[in-house]
N, C-alpha and C positions, 0 to 999 in steps of 0.2 A: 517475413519477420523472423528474425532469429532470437528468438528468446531464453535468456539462460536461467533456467531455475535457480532459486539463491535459498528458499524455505518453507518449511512449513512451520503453523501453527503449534510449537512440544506438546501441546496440551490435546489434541483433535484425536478424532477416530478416521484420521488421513480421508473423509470421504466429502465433505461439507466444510469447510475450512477454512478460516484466512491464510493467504499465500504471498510471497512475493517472487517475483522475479525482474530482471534488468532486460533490456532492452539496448545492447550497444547500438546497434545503428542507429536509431532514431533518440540517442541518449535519454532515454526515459525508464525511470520504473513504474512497475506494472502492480498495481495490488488486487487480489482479489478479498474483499472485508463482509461484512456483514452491513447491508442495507440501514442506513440512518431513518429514523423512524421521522416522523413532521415536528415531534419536538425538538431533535438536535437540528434536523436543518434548518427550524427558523432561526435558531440560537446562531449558526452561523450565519443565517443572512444580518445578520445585526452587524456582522465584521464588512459587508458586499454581500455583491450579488451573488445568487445561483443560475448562472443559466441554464436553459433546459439543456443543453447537448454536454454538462457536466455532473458529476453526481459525488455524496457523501459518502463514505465507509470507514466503519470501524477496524480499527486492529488494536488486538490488548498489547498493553504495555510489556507481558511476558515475551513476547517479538523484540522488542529492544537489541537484539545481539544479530537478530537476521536481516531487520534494516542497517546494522552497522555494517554487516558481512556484505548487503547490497550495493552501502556505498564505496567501499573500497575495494569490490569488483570491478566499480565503472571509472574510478581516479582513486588507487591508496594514498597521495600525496595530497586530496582535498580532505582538511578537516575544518 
């Protein structure tokens, strides 16, 4: 896997962190967030399912600028 780093969390002590990164070959990004505790995941199962081999995560809204830098890593012509 060749994974291209794309951000960090402005806010973090770089150690513990939400992250992003893309994933061209297998065209995916990658987030590392904060664990959704049982009350947001059931909030999401109200939308579908969870199945076990997927999971929830948070990223603050102060990220906004490094998921955009994300997606116009992997296509700058998709908006």
């Amino acid at each position: 896997m060749a994974l291209r780093f794309i951000g960090i969390d402005p806010s973090t002590d770089e150690k513990n962190c939400p992250r992003v990164w893309v994933d061209p070959t297998k065209e995916e990004f990658v987030f590392q967030g904060w664990k959704a505790d049982s009350d947001l995941e059931e909030e999401v199962r109200e939308t579908g399912p969870l199945p076990d081999h997927e999971a929830v995560v948070r990223i603050p809204i102060r990220m906004v600028h490094i998921l955009r830098e994300a997606c116009d890593a992997v296509d700058p012509d998709v908006r």
